[in-house]
N, C-alpha and C positions, 0 to 999 in steps of 0.2 A: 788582599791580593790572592788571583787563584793560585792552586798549586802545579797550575801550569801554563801560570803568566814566565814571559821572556825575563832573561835575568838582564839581557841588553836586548838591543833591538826596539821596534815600535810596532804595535798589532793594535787595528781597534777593540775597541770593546766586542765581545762575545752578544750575540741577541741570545737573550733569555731564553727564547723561544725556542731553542734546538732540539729537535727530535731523531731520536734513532739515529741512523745510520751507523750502525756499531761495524757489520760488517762493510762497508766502505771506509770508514776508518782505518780498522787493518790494513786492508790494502793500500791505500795509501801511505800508513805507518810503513810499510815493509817496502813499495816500491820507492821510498824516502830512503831507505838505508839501505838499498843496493841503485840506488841513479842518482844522476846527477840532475836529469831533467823529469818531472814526473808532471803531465798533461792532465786535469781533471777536464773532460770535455763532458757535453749533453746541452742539449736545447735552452733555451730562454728560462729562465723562470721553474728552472727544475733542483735550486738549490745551488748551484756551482760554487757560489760567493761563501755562502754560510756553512758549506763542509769544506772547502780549504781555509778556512776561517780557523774555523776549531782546529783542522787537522794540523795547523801552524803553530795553535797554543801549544798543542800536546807535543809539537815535535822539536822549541823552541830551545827545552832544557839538552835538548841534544845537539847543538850547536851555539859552542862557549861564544861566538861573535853574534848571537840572538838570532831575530827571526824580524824580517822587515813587507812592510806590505806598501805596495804600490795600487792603486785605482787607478788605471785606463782609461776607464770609461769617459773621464771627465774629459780625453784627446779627441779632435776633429780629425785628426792629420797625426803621421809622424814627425812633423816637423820637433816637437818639441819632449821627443820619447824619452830620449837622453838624460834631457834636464830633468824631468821630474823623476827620473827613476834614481839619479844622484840628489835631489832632494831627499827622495821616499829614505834613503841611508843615510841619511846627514850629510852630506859633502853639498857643503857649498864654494861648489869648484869656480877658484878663482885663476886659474891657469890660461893660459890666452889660445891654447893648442885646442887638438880635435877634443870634442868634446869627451867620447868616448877614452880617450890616454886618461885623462884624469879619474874615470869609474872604473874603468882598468886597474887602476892603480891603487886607487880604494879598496878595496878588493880584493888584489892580490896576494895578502899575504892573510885572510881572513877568512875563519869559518861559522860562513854563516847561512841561514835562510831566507830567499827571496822571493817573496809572492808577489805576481806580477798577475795581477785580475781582471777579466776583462779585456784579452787580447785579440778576438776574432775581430774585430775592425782593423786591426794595424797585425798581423797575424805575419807578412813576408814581413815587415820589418825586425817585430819582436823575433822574430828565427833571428835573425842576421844580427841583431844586439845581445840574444843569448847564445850563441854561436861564439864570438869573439869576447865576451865574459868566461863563459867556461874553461874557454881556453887562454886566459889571463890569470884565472885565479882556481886554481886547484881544488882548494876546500872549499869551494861555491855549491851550493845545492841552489836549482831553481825550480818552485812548484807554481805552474801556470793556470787559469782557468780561462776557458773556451771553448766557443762552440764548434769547435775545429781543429783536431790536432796541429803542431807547430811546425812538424815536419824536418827536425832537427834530428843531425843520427845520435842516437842512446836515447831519445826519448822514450819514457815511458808513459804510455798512455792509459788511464783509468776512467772506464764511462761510464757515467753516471746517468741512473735510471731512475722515474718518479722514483715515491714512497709507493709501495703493496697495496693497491686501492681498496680491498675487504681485511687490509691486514690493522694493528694496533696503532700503530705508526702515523700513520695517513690520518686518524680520528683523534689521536692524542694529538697533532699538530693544528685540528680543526678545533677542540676543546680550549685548546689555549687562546689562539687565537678568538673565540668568540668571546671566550671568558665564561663558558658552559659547562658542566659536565653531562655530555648528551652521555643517553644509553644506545651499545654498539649496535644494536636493533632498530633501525627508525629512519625516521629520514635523515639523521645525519650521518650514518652510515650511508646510505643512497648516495649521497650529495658526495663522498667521496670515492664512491666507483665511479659517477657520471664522471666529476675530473678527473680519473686516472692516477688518482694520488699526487696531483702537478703539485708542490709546495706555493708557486704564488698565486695557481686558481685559488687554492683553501682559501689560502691567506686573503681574498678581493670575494670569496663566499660570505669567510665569515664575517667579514665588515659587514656584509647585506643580511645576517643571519642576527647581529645586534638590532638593524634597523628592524628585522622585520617576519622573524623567527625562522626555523630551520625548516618547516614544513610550508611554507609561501616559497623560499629558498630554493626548495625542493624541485615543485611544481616549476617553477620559473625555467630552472638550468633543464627540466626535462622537455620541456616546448622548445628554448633555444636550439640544445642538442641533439636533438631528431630531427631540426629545421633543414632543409640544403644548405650547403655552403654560401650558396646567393644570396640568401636574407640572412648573414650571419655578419655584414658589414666588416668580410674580413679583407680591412684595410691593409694589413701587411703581409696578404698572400705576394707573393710573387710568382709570375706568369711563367718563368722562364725554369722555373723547376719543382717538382713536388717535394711538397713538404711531406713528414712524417706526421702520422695521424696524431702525436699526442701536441704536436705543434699545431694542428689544428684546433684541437678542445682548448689547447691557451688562448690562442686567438681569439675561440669563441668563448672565453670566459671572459678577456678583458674587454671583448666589445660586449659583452651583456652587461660588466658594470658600465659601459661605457653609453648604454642606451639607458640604463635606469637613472644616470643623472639629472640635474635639471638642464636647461639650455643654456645657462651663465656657467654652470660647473663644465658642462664638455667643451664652452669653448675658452675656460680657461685653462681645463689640463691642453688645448693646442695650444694654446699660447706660450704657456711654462715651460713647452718642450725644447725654448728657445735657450735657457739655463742649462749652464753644463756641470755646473758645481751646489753647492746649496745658497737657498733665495730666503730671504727674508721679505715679511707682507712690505715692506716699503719699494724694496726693488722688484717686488710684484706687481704692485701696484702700478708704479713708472711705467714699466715695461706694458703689461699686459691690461690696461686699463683703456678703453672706446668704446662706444656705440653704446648698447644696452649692459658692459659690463663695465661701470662709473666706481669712484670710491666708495658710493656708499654698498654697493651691490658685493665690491670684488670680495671683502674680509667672511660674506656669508657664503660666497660660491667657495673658497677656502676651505675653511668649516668643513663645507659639504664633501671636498676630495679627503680632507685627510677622515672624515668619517667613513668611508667607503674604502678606505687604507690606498686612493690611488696616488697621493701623497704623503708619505713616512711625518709623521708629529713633527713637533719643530723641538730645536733640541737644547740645551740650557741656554745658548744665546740667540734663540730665538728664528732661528737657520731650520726649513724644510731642505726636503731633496725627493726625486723621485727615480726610482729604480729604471733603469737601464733600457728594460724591454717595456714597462708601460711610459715612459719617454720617446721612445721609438713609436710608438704606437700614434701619442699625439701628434708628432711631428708629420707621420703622415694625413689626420686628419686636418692638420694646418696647411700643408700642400695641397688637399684638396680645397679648402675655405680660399686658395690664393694668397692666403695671409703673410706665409712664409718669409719673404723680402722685406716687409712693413712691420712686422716683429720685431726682425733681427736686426733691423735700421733705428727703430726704438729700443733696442737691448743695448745697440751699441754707442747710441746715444746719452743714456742712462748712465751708463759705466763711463763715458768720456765727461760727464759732467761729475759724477763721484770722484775722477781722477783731479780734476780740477779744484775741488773742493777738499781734495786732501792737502793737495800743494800749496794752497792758502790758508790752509790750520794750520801748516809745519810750523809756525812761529808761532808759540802763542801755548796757552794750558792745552789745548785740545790736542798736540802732535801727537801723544802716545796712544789717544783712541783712534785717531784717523790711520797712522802709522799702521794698527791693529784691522782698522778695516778693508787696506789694502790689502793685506794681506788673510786673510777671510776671503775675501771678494777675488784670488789673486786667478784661479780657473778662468770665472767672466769678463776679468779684465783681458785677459790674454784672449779669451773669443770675440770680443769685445774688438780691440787689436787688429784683429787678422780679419776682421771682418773689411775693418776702415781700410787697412791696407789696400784689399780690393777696389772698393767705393770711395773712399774721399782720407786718399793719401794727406791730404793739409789734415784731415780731423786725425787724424792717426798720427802725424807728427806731434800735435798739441796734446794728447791723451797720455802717450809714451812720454814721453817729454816730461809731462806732470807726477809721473810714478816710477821713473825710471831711479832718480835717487832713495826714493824708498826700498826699491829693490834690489839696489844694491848695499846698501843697509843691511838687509835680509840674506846679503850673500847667493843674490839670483843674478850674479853678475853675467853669464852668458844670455840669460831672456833678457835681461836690458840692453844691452851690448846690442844683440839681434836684430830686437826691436826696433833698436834709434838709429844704426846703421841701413836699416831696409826703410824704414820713413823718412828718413834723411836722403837717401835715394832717389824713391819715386815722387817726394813731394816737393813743391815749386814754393811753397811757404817763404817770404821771408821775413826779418822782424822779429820780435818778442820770441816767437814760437819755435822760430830757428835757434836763437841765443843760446835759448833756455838749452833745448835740445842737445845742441855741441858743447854745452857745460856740463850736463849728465853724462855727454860719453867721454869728455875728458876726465872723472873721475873716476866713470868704471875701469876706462884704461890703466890709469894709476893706481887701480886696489888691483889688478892684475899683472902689474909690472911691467906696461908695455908703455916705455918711457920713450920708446921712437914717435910712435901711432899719436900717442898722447900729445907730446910738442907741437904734431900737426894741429891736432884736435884743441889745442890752448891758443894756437896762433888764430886760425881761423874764428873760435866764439872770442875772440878779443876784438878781431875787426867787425861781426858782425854786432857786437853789442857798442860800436863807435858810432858805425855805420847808422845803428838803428836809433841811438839814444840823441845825436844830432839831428836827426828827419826829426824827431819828435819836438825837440828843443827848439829848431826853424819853425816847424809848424806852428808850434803856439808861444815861438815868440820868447824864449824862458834863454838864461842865463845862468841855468843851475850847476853846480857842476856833474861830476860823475854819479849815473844812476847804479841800480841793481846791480842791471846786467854788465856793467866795466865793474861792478863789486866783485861779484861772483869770477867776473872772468879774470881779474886777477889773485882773487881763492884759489883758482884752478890753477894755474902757474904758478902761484906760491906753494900751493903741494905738490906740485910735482919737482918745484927746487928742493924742497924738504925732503922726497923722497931719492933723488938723486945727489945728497950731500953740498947741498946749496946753501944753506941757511940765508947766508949775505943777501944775497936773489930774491930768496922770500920774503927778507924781511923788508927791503925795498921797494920790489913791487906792489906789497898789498899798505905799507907805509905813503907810499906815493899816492895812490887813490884814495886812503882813507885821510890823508891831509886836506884833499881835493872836496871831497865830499861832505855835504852840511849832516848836519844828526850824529846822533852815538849809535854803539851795538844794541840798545834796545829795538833801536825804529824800522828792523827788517831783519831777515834770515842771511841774509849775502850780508850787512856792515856785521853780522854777529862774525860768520863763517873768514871773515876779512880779519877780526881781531882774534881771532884764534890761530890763523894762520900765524900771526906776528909774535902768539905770547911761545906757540914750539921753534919759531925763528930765532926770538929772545933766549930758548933754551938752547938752542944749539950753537949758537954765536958764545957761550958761558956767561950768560949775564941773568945768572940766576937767579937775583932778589927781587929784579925787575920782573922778570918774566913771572916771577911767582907771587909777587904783590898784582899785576894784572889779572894773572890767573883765577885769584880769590874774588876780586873785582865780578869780572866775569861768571865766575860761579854763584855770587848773589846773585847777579840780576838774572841768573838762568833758573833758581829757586823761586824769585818773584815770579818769572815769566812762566814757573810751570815747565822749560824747557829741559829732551832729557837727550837727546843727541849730543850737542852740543856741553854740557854741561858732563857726560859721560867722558867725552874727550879734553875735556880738563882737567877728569880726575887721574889720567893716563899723566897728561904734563905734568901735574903736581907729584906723583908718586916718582917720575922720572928726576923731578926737582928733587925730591927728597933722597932719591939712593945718589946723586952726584956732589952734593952739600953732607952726605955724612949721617944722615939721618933716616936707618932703616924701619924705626916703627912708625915715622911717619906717611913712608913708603908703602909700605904694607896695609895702613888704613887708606888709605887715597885708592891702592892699588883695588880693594874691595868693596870701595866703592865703584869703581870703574866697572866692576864684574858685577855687582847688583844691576849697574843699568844695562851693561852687552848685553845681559840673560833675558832683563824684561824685552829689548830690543829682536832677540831672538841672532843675535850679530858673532858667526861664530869667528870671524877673524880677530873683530875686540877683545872677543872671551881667551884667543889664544894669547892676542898680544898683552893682555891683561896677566894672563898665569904666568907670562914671564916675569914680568916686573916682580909680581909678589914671590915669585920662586928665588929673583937676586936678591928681593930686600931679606926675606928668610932665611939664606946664607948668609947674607951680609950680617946680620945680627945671630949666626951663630948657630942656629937651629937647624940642621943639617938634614935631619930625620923629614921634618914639614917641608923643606925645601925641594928633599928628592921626589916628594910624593907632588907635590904641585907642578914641579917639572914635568913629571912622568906625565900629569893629566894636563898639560900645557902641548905638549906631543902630541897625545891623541887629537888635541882639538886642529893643531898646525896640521895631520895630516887630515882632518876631514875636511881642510881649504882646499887640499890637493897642493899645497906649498911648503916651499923648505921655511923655515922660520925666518922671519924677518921682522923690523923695527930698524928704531933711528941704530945709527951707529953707536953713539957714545951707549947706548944700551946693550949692544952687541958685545963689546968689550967687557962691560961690567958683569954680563952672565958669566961669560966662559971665564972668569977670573974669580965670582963667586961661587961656580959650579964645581970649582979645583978646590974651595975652601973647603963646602961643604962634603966634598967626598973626602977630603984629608982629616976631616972633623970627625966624621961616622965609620970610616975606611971603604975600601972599592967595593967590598962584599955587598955591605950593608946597604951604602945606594945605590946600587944596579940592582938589588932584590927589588926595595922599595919603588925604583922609579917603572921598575917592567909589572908589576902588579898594580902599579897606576896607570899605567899604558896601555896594559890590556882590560881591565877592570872599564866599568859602565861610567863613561865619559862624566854623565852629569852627578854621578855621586861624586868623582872626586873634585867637584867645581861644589857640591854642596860641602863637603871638606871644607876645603881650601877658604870658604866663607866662614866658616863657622870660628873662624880665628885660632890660637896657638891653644892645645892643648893642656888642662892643667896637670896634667900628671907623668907629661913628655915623656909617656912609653912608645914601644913600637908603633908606627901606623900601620894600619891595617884596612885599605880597604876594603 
């Protein structure tokens, strides 16, 4: 790790490739420690990303709450600014209010660093969201980048200019990037006066200076840029104002690599421009494949962008991406092809069929790579989304619908929420597609506590999944009893009796349909999700043996089945079996297991409700020290839900009665040291703690 990696927080990796800017550094260094807001502005493709990059690293150890980075770029709209920027910090706000209260509230008592990249598209917004941060949380620093001041008062602004086009700077960044060591005399020096020193001319030079040496290079960009503006195919002048001349030689660099491709490579960088997140060759393929650019053509036109650097390499899982202003670039050369609409209707199309084929893995080995590929894919699914919403509100119910419990999984519960109430709206859908739908939002409601909205939302997917499973059963004549969708819909009411201290409730109604219905919990995700509801009905009613001889039950056949949702939430009811029967080191291993799966899940409510458990079995057996320290890190994760802690009741009582023990056990000092150095301390260290089991030499903890 560098020694000026974050100690909390999340920054991508550093590009190797950094050159110079020492003295924009300082500056930025210094306007970082007297603002609160500090603007890196300058043209396209003049660095922005990769010096407030670094300037993040270096500035990270100076704010004990880290240093977090947000991309923008990957937003169409501000519709959805909010959410990802409470992603970009961990909060996966589960609160049912303005969006904005719960990153407020994140926030507010935290000092930290927040890079928000990528802002001149949504620029009044990002004002008016760092506006009402600032002034929510005191110790916030926010460092922006764009081609546009933000226009917020105390911002500081630092503008950023090429690299020194005869200086060292400008050549050492051409060197790397070719993989050369040209002499500063030559045409590779030329090649970087002719760009002006731009960082992603060099960078789309040198890719043509591998293919075809630095002195062809040369000659090329000096015929281009002497040419008029008119033959310089600069597709993203805009008529309505003059640009600055060094946005013009960009211009005229990326339309020169843009004319030396072949005819399948330019017209697939218009195609790709349809991507808003990173593409891998499959959903390239999908998307951007007709006419003369077929599957066998598209993997070499590929090839051809990312050797020309106008597509970034693809990265250990196998994910391209393309920078921002040569994105832009394409998207107007597909505007002129017409293409535009016929793209975006196969982009959207693509991704509606990935959603559907996620939903039908859930059950089975395959959940935790499709699970994973939802989320990867989580950018183009949401463009994807808002595309159908415009055009074919029915595909858009059935898309959301299919990925909407993943994502709440994921703790993306206001984009799913969003999502399924605005297609649930404009679409006229009914049937399967509705059911499914009004079952997804009656769980997002209940992981957010809105047990009013929810009851609506449990009544209605009840009748539509009557409604619908009868039409089906008339139709062809059948006698079967209850399908999926009355499975699923009494899941949903049975959690939501569980979560409002029902048990009775629960355990009847999903008792009731599953007497009804032929097959066991292997033969679908709804008869699984149905007998789980009944084995924490079984616990809360106190019938422990039972509920925990099912539970085991269920947890083989969810090993058989490869299954890790499901079988994660059974290690929650067994740990909870184990602290009410007397038995805390049984507790405590069920409980970490439960925390193995939340983690692979990525599921920070589980990981919260998980740290309780093992923090009462901890007390409960005695160990006071491990207790305070997992609590503490059971906190932090409670508040990156944006929630007060919760769980079942009979759990509720058993904290706060082991949490007395263990502070009478160590005394008040000791655990309020240890649980506030867990509290503020790097969330996921004290979860790798907490896993790593009881200490053998039960000295102080020290995260």
């Amino acid at each position: 790790m560098r020694e000026t990696a974050p100690v909390r927080g999340h920054l991508p990796d550093e590009n190797p490739g950094f050159v110079g800017r020492r003295t924009e550094l300082e500056r930025i260094s210094a306007a970082l420690a007297e603002h609160r807001l500090v603007t890196v502005t300058g043209v396209g493709g003049v660095g922005k990303t990769r010096l407030a990059l670094r300037a993040a690293h270096l500035a990270a150890d100076a704010h004990p709450d880290g240093a977090w980075w947000t991309d923008l770029g990957q937003l169409d709209g501000d519709r959805l600014l909010v959410a990802l920027v409470a992603d970009s910090v961990d909060l996966a706000d589960h609160t049912p209010g303005m969006a904005t209260t719960g990153l407020c509230h994140r926030l507010a008592d935290d000092r930290l660093l927040l890079v928000l990249d990528s802002c001149e598209h949504l620029a009044e917004s990002c004002a008016r969201l760092v506006t009402e941060l600032l002034a929510a949380a005191p110790g916030l620093t926010v460092l922006a980048t764009s081609r546009r001041p933000l226009g917020v008062p105390g911002e500081r602004v630092v503008a950023l200019d090429p690299l020194p086009p005869a200086g060292r700077d400008a050549l050492e960044l051409l060197r790397r990037a070719a993989g050369e060591d040209f002499p500063a005399a030559g045409p590779a020096g030329e090649i970087c006066v002719r760009l002006e020193g731009i960082p992603l001319a060099l960078e789309l030079a040198a890719a043509q200076i591998r293919l075809q040496g630095a002195e062809a290079v040369r000659d090329q960009l000096g015929t281009r840029l002497d040419s008029p503006p008119g033959a310089r195919f600069d597709l993203l002048a805009h008529t309505e104002r003059v640009w600055p001349r060094r946005h013009q030689t960009l211009r005229a660099a990326i339309g020169w690599s843009h004319e030396l491709g072949t005819p399948l490579e330019r017209l697939l960088w218009a195609r790709l421009s349809v991507f808003r997140g990173p593409f891998d060759l499959a959903s390239a393929t999908a998307v951007c494949a007709g006419g003369p650019l077929d599957r066998a053509t598209l993997p070499g036109a590929l090839d051809g962008l990312v050797r020309s650097s106008v597509v970034r390499p693809p990265d250990t899982a196998g994910r391209h991406r393309m920078l921002d202003t040569i994105r832009e670039y394409g998207a107007t050369w597909l505007e002129r092809t017409g293409e535009t609409a016929a793209v975006a209707d196969r982009h959207a199309a693509h991704f509606r069929g990935l959603a559907r084929r996620a939903e039908t893995e859930w059950h089975g080995a395959r959940q935790l790579r499709w699970y994973r590929t939802v989320d990867a894919h989580h950018t183009d699914l949401r463009t994807a989304l808002d595309r159908l919403l415009r055009t074919d509100p029915d595909a858009a119910l059935d898309l959301v619908g299919s990925v909407a419990f993943a994502w709440s999984c994921r703790g993306r519960l206001r984009e799913a929420r969003d999502g399924l109430e605005q297609a649930l709206l404009l679409s006229e859908a009914r049937g399967r597609t509705r059911a499914r739908a009004l079952w997804a939002l009656g769980v997002t409601l209940v992981l957010q506590g809105e047990s009013g909205p929810a009851q609506e939302i449990s009544e209605r997917c009840a009748r539509e999944a009557r409604h619908t499973e009868h039409a089906e059963h008339s139709s062809y004549e059948k006698t079967e009893g209850p399908g999926d969708l009355t499975l699923d819909a009494a899941a949903l009411a049975g959690l939501l009796a569980l979560t409002t201290g029902r048990p009775m409730a629960a355990y009847v109604v999903v008792g009731h349909v599953l007497d009804a219905a032929p097959g066991g919990p292997a033969d679908s995700a709804a008869r699984l999700r149905c007998h789980l509801v009944r084995v924490f009905a079984l616990t809360g009613l106190g019938r422990l043996a039972e509920a925990r001889e099912r539970a085991l039950r269920l947890r083989t056949l969810c090993e058989e089945l490869d299954e890790h949702w499901t079988r994660t939430a059974l290690e929650y009811q067994l740990a909870l079996t184990g602290l009410l029967e007397g038995d805390p080191a049984a507790a405590s291993g069920h409980a970490r297991a439960m925390l193995e799966g939340t983690r692979s899940l990525g599921a920070s409510l589980g990981v919260a409700l998980g740290l309780d458990v093992l923090a009462t079995a901890l007390a409960a057996a005695g160990d006071g020290e491990r207790a305070a320290d997992v609590s503490g890190t059971g906190e932090a994760y409670w508040r990156s839900t944006g929630q007060p802690r919760r769980g079942l009741i009979g759990l509720r009582a058993l904290r706060e009665k082991y949490a007395d023990t263990a502070r009478a056990t160590i005394g008040e000092p000791a655990y309020e040291e240890i649980f506030g150095r867990a509290l503020t301390g790097p969330p996921q260290d004290g979860l790798d703690r907490a896993l790593r089991g009881r200490r053998q030499d039960r000295g102080p903890v020290r995260p």
